[in-house]
C-alpha angles and dihedrals in degrees: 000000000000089000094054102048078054105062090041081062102053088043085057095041087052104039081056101059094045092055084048090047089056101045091045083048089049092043095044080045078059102044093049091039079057095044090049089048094055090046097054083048089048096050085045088059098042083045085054090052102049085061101058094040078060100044084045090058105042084050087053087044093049094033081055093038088058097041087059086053104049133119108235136197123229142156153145138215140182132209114205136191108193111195092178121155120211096215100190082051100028083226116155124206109199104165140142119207139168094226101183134025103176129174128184123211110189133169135195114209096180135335086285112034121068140184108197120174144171135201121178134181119210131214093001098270121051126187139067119355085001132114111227140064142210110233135190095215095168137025119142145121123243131193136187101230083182137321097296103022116074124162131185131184130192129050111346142160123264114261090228142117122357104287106018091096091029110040101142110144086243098051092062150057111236134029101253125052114257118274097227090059092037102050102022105031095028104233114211091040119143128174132185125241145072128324148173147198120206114185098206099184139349107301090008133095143162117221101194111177125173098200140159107279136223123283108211130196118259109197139036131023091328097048103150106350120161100218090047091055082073107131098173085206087277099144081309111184110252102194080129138019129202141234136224137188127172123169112190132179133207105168101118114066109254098011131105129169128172142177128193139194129197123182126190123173093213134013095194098052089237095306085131140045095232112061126223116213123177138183124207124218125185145165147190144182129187126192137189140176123169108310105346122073136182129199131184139183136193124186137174138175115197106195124192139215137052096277089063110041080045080076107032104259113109088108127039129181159180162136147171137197118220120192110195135185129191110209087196145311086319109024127069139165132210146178125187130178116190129182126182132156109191078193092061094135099052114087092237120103096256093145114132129200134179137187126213120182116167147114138263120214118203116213079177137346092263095040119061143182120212137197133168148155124235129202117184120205146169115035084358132070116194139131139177148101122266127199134202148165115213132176135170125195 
């Protein structure tokens, strides 16, 4: 009997623990059917997320992609008052002007392929009777053929001298430009054709260029003066191009020196029979240390033919020397001394010279005051003071 009351105990014991076996396995079937359940939610939102990290990049890439390829605004502009006295007149010149009002409109159609363009208003009104103009003083396309090979080709600046490519108020001591690059070079001359940078080397580069020339006059008080050749490509006459070299080299810190070479068959565009061909050479050097710079220019046109030589202009030159030092990060001080003679092949003293000495004042490195004081000699008589504001964005 004992024996059989036994065994019914241990039936029921372990019919027990396999009932419990069987509840704790369907609960733990549950636990891991939930857990598979979260983690299938979990990988859909990761999933989810890397979606939109992915959306969220390809919007930075195309948002950087299109900022390469935008087309920006920029400009400058300066603001003069010129108190000069003509000694040998006793004329006075006591004027303000807004001599330039310039805007840039350029646009990067990939990593390799530029528009870059200018247009500039002079002297605040332009037209009939007024005097200013509205000039188109760049518009061309550029493209990176590889590292060390760029061409260009439309209405660019010369590649010559030290400001005539880059001529912003900050960028410069005085508030005029200076009178060498002005009446020998011309600054701001501009030509349209092709042209091409080469960098050679580390620090040094050739600018080439094959461009529409000067037309000089041929008669009268301007006869063969550089600055009146001027066309501004506007129908300019094209008999004969003209051809530039400059090689210019940068390798050393704080050093720049340049050379450059222009070439033109005829300055007259076939108005006379014998013809007057000039060539232009100029050169420049630029040095800094720390605070104090110094910067020098020498140009010289050699004209041929009797028509020239008749007026003394066969040959035209010029150069200054400009000493600069910046204080600090606002205050700088400058003296310049120019002399040109765009006479310089008649045997009369035609010879002009100018002194500037004065200070910029920077608002911001990008906005600058300026004040100096100008003393003409030579052929010339001339003294006074100029002031000018000048920015560029």
């Amino acid at each position: 009997m004992q024996k059989t009351l036994l065994a019914a105990s241990l039936m029921t014991a372990l019919s027990s623990s396999a009932v419990f076996a069987n509840q704790e396995t369907d609960e733990l079937r549950a636990l891991i059917a939930e857990q598979k359940k979260a983690l299938e939610a979990l990988e859909r939102r990761l999933e989810a997320s890397e979606k939109r990290a992915e959306l969220v990049a390809d919007a930075v890439e195309s948002q950087q992609t299109a900022s390469k390829s935008a087309t920006t605004i920029g400009g400058y502009g300066e603001l003069h008052y010129n108190n000069i006295t003509n000694n040998k007149t006793d004329e006075k010149t006591r004027e303000m002007d807004f001599h330039r009002f310039v805007l840039f409109f350029n646009h990067e159609f990939d990593s390799k392929t530029r528009f870059v363009s200018e247009l500039e208003l002079e002297h605040a009104l332009a037209g009939e009777g007024k005097h200013g103009e509205v000039e188109l003083e760049q518009a061309y396309v550029e493209h990176d053929f590889s590292d060390t090979v760029t061409a260009k080709a439309g209405l660019f600046l010369m590649p010559v001298g030290l400001i005539n490519e880059t001529h912003e108020p900050p960028t410069f001591y005085g508030v005029e430009r200076n009178p060498v690059e002005k009446d020998i070079l011309p600054t701001t001359w501009w030509e349209a054709g092709i042209g091409a940078n080469f960098k050679l080397a580390p620090g040094l580069a050739l600018d080439t260029a094959i461009t529409s020339g000067l037309a000089t006059p041929v008669d009268g008080s301007n006869a063969f003066k550089i600055r009146n050749g001027r066309q501004k490509v506007s129908e300019a006459t094209a008999n004969d191009l003209a051809y530039t070299a400059r090689i210019r080299y940068t390798a050393i810190p704080g050093l720049e020196l340049g050379a450059s070479l222009v070439y033109q068959s005829d300055l007259s565009q076939g108005t006379l029979d014998d013809a007057a061909a000039a060539t232009l050479f100029t050169a420049h050097g630029v040095y800094s240390v720390d605070q104090f710079s110094v910067r020098a220019l020498y140009a010289q046109w050699n004209v041929d033919g009797a028509d020239a030589a008749a007026v003394g202009r066969d040959k035209q030159t010029g150069f200054y020397i400009e000493p600069s030092y910046k204080l600090n990060d606002q205050f700088g001080v400058f003296a310049r001394y120019s002399a040109w003679d765009n006479n310089a092949g008649d045997s009369a003293d035609t010879e002009k010279t100018q002194t500037n000495i004065g200070i910029n004042y920077w608002l911001h490195e990008d906005v600058v005051l300026k004040f100096d004081i100008e003393s003409q000699g030579g052929a010339a008589d001339a003294d006074g003071f100029n002031l000018g504001v000048g920015y560029q964005f």
